[in-house]
DSSP file (Angstrom, degrees, kcal/mol; ACC not computed):
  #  RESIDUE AA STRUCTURE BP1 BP2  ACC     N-H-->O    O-->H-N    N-H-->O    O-->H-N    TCO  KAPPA ALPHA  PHI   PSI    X-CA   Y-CA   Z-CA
    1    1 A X              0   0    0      0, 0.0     2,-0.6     0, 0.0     3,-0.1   0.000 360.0 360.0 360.0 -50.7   16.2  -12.9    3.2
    2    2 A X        +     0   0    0      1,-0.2     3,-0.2    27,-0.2    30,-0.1  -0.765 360.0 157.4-107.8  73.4   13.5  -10.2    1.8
    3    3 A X  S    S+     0   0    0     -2,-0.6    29,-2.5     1,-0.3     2,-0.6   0.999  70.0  30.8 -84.0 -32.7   13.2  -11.5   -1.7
    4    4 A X  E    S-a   32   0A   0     99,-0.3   102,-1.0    27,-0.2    -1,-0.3  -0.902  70.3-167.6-125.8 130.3    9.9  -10.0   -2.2
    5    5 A X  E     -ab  33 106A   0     -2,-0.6    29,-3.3    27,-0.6     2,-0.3  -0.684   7.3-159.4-105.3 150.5    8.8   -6.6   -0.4
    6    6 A X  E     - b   0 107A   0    100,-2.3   102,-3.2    -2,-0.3     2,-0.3  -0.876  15.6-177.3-125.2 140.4    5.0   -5.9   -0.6
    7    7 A X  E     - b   0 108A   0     -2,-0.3    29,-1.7   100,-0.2     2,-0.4  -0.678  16.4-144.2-171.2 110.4    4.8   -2.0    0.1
    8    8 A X  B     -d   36   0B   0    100,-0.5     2,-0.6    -2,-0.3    29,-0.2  -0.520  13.3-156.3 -74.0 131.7    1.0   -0.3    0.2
    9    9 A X        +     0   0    0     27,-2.4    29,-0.2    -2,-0.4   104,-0.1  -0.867  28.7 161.2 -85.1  96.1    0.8    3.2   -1.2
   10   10 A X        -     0   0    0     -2,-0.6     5,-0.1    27,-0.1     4,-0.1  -0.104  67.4-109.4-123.0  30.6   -2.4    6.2   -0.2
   11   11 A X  S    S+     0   0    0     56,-0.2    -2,-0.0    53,-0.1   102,-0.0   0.676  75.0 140.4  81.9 -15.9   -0.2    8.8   -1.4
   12   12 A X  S  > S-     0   0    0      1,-0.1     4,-0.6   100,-0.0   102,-0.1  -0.211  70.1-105.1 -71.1 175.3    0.7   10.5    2.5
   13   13 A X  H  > S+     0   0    0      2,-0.2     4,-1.1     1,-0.1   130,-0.2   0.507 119.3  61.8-102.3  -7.2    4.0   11.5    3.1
   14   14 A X  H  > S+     0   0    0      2,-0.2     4,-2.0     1,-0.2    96,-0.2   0.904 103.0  47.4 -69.8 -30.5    4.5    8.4    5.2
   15   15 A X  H  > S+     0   0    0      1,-0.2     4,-2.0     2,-0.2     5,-0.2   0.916 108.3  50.7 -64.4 -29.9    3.9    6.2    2.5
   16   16 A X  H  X S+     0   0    0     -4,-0.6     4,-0.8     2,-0.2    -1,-0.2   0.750 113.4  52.5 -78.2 -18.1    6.2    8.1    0.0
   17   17 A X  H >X S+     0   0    0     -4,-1.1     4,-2.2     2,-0.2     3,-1.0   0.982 110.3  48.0 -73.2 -65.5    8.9    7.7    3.2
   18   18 A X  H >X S+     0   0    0     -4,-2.0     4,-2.9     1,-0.3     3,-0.8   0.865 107.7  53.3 -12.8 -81.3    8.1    3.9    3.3
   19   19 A X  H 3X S+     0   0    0     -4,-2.0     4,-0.9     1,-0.3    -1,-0.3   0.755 111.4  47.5 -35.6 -41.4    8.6    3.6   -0.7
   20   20 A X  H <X S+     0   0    0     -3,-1.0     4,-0.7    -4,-0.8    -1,-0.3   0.819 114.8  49.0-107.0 -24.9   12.1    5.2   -0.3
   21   21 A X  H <X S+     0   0    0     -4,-2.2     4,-0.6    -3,-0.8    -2,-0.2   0.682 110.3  46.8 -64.3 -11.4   12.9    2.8    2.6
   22   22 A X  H  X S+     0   0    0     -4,-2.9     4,-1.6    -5,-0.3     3,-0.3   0.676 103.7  56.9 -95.7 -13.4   12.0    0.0    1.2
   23   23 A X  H  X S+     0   0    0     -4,-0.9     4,-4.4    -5,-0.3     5,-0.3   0.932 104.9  61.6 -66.6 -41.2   13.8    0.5   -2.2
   24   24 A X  H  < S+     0   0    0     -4,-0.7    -2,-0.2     2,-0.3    -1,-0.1   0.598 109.5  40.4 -57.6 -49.3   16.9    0.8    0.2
   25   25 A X  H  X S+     0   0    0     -4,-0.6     4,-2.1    -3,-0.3    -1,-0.2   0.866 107.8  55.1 -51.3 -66.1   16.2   -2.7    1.3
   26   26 A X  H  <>S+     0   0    0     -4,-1.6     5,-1.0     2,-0.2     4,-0.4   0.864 105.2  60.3 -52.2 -53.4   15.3   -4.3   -2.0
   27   27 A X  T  <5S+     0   0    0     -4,-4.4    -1,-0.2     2,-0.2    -3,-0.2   0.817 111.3  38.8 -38.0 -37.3   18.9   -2.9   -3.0
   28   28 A X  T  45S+     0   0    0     -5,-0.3     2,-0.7     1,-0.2    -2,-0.2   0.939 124.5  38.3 -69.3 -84.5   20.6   -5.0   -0.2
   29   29 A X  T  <5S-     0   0    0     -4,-2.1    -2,-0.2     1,-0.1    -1,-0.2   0.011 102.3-124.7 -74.1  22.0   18.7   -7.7   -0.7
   30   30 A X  T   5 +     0   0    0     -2,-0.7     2,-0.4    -4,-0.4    -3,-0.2   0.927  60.2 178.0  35.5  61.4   18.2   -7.7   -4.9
   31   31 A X      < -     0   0    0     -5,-1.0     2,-1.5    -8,-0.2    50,-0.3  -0.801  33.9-125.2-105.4 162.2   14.2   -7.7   -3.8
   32   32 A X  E     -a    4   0A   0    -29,-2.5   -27,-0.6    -2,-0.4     2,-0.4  -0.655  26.8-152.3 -86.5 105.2   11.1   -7.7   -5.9
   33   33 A X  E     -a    5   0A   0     -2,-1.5    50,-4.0    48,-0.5     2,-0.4  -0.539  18.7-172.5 -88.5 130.9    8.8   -5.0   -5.1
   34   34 A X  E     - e   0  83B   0    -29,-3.3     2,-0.4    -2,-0.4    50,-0.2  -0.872  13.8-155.7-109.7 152.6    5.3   -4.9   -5.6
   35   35 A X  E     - e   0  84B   0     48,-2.1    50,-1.9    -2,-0.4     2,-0.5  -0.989  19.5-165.5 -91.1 116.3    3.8   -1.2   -4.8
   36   36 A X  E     -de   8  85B   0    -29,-1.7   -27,-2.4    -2,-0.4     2,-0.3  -0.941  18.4-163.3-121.6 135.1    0.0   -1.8   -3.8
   37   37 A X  E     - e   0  86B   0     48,-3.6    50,-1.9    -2,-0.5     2,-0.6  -0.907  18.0-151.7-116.0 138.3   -2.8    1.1   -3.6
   38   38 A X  E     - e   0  87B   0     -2,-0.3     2,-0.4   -29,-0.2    50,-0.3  -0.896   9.4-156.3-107.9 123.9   -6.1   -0.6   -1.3
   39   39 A X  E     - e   0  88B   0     48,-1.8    50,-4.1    -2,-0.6     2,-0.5  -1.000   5.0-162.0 -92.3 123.1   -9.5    1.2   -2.5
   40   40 A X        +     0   0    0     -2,-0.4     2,-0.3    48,-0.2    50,-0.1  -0.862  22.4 155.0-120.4 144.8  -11.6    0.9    0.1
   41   41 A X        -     0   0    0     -2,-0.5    49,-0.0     1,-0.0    -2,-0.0  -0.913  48.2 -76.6-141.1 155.8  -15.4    1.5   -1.0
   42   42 A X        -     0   0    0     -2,-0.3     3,-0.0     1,-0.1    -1,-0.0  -0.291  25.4-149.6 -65.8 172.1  -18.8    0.2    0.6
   43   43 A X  S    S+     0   0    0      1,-0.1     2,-0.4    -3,-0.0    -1,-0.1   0.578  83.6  63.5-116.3 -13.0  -19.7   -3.0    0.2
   44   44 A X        +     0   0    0      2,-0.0     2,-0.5     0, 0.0    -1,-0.1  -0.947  66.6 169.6-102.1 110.6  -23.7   -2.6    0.3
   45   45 A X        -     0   0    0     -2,-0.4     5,-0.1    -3,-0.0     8,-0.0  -0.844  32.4-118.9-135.9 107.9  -24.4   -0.2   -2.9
   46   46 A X        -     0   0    0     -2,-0.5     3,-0.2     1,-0.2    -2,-0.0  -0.224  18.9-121.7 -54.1 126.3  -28.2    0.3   -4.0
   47   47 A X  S >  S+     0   0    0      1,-0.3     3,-0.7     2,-0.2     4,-0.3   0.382 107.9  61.7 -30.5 -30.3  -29.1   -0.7   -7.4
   48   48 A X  T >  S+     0   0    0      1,-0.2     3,-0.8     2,-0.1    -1,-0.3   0.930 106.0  48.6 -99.8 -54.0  -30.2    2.7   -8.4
   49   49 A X  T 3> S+     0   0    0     -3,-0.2     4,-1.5     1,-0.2    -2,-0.2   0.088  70.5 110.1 -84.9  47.7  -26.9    3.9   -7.9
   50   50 A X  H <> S+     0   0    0     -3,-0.7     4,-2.0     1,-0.2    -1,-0.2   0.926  78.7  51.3 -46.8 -58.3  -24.9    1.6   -9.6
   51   51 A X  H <4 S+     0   0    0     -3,-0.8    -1,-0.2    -4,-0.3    -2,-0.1   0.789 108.8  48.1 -65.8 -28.2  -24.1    4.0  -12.2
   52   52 A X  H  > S+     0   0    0      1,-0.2     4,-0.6    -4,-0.2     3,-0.5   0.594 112.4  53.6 -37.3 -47.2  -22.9    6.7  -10.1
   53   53 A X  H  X S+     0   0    0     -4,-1.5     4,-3.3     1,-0.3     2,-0.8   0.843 105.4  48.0 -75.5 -32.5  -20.9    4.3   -8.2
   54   54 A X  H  < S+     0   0    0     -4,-2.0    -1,-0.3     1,-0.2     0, 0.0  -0.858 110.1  55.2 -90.2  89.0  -19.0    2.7  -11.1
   55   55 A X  H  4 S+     0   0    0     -2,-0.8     4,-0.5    -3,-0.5    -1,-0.2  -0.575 109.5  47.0 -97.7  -6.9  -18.3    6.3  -12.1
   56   56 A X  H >< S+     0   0    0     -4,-0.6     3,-1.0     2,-0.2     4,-0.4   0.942 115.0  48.6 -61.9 -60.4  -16.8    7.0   -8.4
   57   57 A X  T 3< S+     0   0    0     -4,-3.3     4,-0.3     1,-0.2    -3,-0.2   0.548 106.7  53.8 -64.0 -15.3  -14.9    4.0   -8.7
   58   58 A X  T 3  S+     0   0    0      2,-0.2    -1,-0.2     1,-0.2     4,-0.2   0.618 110.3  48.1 -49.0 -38.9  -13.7    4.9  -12.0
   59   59 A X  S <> S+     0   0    0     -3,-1.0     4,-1.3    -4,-0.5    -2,-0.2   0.460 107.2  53.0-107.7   7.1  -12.4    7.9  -10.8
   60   60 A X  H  > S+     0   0    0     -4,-0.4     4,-2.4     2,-0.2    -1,-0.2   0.622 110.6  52.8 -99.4 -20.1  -10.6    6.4   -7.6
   61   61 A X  H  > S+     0   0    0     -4,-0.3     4,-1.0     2,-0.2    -2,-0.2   0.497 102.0  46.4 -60.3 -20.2   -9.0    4.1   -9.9
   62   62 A X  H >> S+     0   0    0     -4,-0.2     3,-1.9     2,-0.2     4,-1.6   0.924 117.8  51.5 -90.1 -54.7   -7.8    7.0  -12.1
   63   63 A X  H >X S+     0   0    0     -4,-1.3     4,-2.3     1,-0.3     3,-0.6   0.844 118.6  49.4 -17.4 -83.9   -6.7    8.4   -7.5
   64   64 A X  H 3< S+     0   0    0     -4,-2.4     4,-0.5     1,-0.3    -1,-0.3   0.429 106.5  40.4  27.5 -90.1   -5.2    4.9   -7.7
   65   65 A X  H XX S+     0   0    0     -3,-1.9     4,-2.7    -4,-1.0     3,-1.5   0.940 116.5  54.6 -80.9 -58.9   -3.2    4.6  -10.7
   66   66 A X  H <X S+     0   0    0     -4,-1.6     4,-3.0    -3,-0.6     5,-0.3   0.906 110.2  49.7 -46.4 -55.3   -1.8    8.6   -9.9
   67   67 A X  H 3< S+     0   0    0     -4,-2.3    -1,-0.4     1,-0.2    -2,-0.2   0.781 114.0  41.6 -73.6 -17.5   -0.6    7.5   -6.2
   68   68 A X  H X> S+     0   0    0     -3,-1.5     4,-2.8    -4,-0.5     3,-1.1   0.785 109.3  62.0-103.6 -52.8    1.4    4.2   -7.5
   69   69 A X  H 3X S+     0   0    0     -4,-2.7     4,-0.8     1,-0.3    -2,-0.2   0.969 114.4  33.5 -46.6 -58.2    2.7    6.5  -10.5
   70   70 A X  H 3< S+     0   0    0     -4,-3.0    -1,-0.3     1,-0.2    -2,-0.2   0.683 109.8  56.3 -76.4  -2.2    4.5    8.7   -7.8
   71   71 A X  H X4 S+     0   0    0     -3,-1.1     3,-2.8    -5,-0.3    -2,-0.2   0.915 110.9  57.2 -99.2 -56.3    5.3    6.2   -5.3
   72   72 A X  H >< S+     0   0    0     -4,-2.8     3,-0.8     1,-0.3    -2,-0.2   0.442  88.9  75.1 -39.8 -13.3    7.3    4.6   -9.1
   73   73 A X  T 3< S+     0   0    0     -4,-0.8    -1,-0.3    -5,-0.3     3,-0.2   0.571  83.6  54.3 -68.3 -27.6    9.1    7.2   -9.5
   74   74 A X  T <  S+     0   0    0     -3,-2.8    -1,-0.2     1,-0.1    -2,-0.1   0.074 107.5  58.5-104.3  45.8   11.5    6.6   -6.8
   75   75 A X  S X  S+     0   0    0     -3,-0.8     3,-2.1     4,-0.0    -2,-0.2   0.375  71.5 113.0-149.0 -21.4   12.0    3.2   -8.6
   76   76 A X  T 3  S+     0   0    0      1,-0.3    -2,-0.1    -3,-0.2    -3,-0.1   0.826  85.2  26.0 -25.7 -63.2   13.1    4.8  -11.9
   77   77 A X  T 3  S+     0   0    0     -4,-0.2     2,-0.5     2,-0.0    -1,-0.3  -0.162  94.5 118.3-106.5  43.8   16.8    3.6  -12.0
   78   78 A X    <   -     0   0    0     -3,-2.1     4,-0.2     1,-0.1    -3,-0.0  -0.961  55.3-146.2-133.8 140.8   16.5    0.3   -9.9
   79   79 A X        +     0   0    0     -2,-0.5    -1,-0.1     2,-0.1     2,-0.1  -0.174  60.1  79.6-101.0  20.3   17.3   -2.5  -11.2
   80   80 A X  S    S-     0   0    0    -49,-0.2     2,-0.6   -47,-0.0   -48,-0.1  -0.058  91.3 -64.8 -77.3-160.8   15.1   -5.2   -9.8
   81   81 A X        -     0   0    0    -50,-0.3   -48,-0.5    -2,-0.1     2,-0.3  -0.917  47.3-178.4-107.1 116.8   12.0   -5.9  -10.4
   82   82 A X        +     0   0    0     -2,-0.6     2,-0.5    -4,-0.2   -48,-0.2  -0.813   7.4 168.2-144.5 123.8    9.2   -3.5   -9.7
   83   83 A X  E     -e   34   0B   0    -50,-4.0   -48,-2.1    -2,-0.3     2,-0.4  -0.964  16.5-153.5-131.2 142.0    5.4   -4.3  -10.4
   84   84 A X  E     -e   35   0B   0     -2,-0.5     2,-0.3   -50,-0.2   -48,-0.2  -0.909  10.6-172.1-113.5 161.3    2.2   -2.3   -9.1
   85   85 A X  E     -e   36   0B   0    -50,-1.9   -48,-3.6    -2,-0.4     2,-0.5  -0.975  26.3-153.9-144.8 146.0   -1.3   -3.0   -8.3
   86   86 A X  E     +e   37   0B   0     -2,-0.3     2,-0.3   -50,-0.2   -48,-0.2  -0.797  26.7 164.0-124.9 112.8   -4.6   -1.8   -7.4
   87   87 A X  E     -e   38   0B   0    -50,-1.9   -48,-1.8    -2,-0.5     2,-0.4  -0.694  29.8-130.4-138.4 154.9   -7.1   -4.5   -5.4
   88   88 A X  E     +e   39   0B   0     -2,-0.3     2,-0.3   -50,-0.3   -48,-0.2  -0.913  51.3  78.0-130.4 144.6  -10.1   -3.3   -3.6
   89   89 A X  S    S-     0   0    0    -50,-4.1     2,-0.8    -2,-0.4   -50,-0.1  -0.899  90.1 -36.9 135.5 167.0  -11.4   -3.9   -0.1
   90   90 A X     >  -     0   0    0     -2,-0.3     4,-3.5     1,-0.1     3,-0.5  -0.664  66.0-124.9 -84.4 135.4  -10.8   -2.9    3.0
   91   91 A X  H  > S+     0   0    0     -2,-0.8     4,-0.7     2,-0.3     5,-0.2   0.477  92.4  58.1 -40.3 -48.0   -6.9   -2.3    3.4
   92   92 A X  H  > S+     0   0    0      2,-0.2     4,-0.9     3,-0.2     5,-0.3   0.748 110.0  36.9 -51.2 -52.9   -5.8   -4.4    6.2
   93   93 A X  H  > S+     0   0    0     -3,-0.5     4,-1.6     1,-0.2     5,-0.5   0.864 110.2  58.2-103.9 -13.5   -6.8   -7.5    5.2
   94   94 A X  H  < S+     0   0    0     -4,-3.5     4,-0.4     2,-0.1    -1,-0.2   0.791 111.4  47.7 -88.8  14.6   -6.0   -7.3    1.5
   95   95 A X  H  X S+     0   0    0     -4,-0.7     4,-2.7     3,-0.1     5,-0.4   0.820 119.5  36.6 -82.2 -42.6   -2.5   -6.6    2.5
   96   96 A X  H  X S+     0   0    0     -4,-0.9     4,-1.9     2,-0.2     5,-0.2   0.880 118.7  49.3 -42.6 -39.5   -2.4   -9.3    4.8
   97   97 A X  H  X S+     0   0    0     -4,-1.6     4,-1.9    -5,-0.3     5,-0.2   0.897 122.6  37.7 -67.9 -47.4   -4.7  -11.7    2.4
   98   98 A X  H  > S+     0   0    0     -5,-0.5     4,-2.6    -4,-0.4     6,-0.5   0.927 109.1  58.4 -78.4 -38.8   -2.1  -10.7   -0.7
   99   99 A X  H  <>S+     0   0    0     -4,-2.7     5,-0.9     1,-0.2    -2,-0.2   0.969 119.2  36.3 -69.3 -35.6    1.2  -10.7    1.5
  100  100 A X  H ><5S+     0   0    0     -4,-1.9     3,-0.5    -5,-0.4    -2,-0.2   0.848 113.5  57.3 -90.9  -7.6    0.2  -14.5    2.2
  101  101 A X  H 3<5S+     0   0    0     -4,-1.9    -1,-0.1     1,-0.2    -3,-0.1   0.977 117.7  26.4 -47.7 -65.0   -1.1  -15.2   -0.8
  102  102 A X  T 3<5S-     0   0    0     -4,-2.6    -1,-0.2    -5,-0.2    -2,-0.1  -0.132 111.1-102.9-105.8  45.1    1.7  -14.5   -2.8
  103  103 A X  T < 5 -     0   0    0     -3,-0.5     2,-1.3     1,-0.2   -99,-0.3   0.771  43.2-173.6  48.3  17.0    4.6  -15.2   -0.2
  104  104 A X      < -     0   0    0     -5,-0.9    30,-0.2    -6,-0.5    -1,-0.2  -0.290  11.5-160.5 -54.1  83.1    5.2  -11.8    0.4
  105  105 A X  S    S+     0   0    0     -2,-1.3    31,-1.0  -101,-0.3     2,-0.3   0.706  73.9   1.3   2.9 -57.4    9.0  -11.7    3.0
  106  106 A X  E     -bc   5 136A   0   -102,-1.0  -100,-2.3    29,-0.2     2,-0.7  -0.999  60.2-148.1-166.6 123.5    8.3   -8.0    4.3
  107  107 A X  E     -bc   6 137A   0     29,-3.4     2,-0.7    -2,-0.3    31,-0.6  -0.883  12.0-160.1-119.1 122.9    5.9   -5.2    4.1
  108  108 A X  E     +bc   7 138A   0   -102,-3.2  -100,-0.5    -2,-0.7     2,-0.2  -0.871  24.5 161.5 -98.1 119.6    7.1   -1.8    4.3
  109  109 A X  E     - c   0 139A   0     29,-2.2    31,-1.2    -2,-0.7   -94,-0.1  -0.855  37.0 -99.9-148.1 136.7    4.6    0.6    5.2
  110  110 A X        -     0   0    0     29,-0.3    30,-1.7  -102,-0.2    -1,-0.3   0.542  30.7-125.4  28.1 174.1    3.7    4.2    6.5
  111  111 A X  S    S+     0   0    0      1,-0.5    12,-0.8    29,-0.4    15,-0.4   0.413  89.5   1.7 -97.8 -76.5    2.6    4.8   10.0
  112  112 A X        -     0   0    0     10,-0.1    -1,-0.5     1,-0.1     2,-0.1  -0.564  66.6-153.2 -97.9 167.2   -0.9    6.8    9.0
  113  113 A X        -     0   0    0     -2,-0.2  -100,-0.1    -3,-0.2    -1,-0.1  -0.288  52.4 -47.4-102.2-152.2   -2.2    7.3    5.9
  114  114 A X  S    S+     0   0    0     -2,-0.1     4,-0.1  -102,-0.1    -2,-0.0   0.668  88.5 121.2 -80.2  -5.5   -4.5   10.3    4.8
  115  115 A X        -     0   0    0      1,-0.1    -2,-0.1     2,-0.1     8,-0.0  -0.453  63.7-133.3 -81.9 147.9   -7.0   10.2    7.4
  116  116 A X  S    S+     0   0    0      1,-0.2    -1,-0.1     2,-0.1     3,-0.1  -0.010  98.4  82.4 -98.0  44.6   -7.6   12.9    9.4
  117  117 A X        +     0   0    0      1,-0.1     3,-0.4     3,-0.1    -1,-0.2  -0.521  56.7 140.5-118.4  60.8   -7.6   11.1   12.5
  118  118 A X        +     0   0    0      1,-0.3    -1,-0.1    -4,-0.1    -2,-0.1   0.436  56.1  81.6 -82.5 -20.9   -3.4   11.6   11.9
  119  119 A X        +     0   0    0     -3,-0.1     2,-0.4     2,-0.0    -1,-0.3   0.634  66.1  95.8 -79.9   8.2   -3.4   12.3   15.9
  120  120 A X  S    S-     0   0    0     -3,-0.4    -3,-0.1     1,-0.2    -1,-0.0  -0.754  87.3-124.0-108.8 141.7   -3.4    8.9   16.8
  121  121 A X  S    S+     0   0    0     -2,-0.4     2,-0.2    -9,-0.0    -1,-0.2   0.487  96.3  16.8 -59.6  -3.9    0.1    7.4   17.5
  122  122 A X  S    S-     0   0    0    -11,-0.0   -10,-0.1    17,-0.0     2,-0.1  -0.807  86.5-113.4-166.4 142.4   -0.3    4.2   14.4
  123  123 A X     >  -     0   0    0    -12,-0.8     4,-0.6    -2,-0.2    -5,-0.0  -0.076  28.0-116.2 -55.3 151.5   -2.9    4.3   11.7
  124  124 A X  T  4 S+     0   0    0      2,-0.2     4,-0.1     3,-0.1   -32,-0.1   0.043 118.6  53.8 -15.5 -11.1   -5.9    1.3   12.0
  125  125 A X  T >> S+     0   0    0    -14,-0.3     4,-4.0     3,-0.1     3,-1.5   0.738 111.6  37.2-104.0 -67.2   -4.5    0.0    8.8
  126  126 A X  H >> S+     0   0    0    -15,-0.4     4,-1.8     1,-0.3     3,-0.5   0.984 121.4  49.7 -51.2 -48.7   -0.7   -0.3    9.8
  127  127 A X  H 3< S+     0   0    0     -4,-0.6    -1,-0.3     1,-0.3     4,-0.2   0.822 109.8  48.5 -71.9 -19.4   -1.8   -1.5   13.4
  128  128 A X  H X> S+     0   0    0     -3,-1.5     4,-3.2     3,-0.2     3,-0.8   0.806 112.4  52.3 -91.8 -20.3   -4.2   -4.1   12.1
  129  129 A X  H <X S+     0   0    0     -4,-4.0     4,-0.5    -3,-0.5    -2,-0.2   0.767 108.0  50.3 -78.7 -14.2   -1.4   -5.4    9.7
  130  130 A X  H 3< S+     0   0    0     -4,-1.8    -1,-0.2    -5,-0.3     7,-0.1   0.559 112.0  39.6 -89.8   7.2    0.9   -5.8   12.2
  131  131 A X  H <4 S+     0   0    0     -3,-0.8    -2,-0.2    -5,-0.3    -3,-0.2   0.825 131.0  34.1-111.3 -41.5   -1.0   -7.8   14.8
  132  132 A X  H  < S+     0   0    0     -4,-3.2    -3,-0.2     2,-0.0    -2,-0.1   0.995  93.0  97.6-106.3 -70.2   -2.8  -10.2   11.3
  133  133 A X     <  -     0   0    0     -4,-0.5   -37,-0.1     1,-0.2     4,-0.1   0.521  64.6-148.3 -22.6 178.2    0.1  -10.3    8.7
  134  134 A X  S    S+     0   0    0    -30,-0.2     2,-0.3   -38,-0.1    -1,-0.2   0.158  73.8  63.6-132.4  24.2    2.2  -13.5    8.6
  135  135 A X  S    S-     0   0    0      1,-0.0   -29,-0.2   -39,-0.0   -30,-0.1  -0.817 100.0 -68.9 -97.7 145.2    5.3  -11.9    7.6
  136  136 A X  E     -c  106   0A   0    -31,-1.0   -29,-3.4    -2,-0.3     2,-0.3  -0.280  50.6-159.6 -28.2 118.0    7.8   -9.2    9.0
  137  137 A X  E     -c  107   0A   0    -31,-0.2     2,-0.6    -7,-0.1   -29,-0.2  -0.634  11.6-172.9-126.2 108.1    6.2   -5.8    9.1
  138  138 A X  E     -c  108   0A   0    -31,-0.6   -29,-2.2    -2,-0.3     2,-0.3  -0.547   7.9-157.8 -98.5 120.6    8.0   -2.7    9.2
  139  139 A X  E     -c  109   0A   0     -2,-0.6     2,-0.6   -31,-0.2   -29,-0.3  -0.525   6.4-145.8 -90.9 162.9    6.4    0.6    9.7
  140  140 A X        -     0   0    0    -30,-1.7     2,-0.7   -31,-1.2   -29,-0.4  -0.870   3.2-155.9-127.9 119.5    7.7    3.9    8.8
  141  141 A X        -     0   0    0     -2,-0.6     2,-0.2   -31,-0.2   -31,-0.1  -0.449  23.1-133.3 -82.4 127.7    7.2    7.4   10.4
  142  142 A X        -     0   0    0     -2,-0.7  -128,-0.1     1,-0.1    -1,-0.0  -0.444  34.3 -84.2 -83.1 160.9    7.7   10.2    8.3
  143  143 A X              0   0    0   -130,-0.2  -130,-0.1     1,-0.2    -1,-0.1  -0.020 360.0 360.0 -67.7 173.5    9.8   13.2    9.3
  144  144 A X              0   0    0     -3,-0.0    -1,-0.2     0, 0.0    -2,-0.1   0.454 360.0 360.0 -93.7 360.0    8.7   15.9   11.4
């Protein structure tokens, strides 16, 4: 039914709740799980600071690779197949662009992220992926 779960990562404690419901899934259902981290960066960047920007982006890549590392961790002893990734762009549509790309089943993800506009009852990322995806999408609230 879920063979492959798509499940985006920013590091929040909703995502790391997400990550441990969706392994949960993938157990039932012997799925493949991809863990995906979104950098999202402007898209207009002056020529003079190029270098300055490719050393930002260097070092949001290093963010990146550190939030997918911990989110893999709860991934240690399971015995499917578990890949990660880091794709750039605004968040909402590359998990919607990638979950239909690549046939993605289910996405498991957070209710907010890291922004600190945390009062509002679903994130702008989760809310735009559940009205554009073309998949099941299951959000996850993290405890109180």
């Amino acid at each position: 039914m879920f063979s492959k779960i798509l499940v985006p990562v920013d590091g929040s404690t909703e995502a790391i709740e997400a990550v441990k419901f969706a392994r949960k899934i993938a157990e039932k259902f012997s799925s493949a799980v991809t863990l995906i981290h979104i950098i999202q960066h402007a898209a207009y960047i002056d020529s003079d600071a190029h270098s300055m920007v490719s050393s930002i982006i260097k070092s949001l890549d290093e963010r990146g690779n550190q939030v997918l590392a911990q989110a893999l961790e709860f991934y240690q002893d399971y015995e499917g197949r578990v890949a990660t990734c880091i794709e750039h762009g605004h968040p909402g549509v590359k998990i919607t662009e990638i979950s239909k790309e690549q046939n993605y089943s289910l996405i498991v993800m957070g209710r907010r992220g890291m922004s600190d506009i945390g009062k509002l009852l679903i994130g702008s990322v989760s809310n735009y992926v559940l009205h554009y995806a073309d998949c099941p999408t299951l959000i996850i609230r993290g405890h109180k």
